[in-house]
C-alpha positions in Angstrom: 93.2 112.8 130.5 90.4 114.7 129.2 86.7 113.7 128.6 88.2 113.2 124.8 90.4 110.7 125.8 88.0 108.2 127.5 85.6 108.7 124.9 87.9 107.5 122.9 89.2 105.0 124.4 85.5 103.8 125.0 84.5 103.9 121.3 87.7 102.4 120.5 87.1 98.8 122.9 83.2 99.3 121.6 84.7 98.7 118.0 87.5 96.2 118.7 84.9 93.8 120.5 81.8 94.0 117.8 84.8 93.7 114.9 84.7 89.6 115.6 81.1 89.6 116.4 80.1 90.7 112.7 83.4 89.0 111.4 81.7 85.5 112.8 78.3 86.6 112.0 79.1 88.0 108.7 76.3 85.7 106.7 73.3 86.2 108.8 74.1 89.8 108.9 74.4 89.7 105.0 70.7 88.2 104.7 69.4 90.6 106.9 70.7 93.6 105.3 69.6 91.9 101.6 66.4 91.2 102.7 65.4 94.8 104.4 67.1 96.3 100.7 64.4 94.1 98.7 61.6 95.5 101.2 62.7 98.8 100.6 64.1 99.0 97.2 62.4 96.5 95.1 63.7 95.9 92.3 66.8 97.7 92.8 67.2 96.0 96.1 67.4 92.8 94.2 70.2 93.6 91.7 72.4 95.1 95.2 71.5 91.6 96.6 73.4 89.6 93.2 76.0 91.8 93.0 77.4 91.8 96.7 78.5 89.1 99.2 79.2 87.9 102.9 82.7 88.9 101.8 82.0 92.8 101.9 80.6 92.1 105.7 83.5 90.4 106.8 86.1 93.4 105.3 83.6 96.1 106.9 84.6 94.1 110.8 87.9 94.0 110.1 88.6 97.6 109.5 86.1 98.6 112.5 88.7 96.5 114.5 91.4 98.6 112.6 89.6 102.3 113.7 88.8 100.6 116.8 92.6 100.2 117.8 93.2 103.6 116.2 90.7 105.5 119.0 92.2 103.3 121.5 95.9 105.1 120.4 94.3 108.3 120.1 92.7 107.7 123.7 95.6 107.1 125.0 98.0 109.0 123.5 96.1 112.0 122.7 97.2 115.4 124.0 95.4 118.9 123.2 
């Protein structure tokens, strides 16, 4: 295996574990990324805040687990 492969392979655990860390943690996450886009944004920031939900934060885990299991397979499978 190359240095590729455990790259990989070490992204792809990385991912797998924080997928049901932000999955569980989905609505303090949410409140922390709505209130730094009202610091920054203003106005704007606000309007993002109503339109968008915990939901979106929760999807955004679950497909990091997805690519997380996908660099594992590449880690391991990988050839060049």
């Amino acid at each position: 295996m190359t240095l590729e492969n455990y790259l990989a392979t070490v992204i792809g655990v990385t991912a797998v574990a924080c997928g049901p860390f932000i999955i569980r943690h989905r609505v303090r996450i949410f409140h922390v990324i709505v209130d730094a886009n009202r610091a920054m944004y203003g106005s704007s920031g606000r309007l993002l805040a109503r339109r968008s939900s915990p939901w979106w934060v929760g999807f955004c885990g679950v497909w990091l687990m997805i690519i997380g299991v996908g660099a594992i397979l590449v880690g391991i499978f990988g050839r060049e």
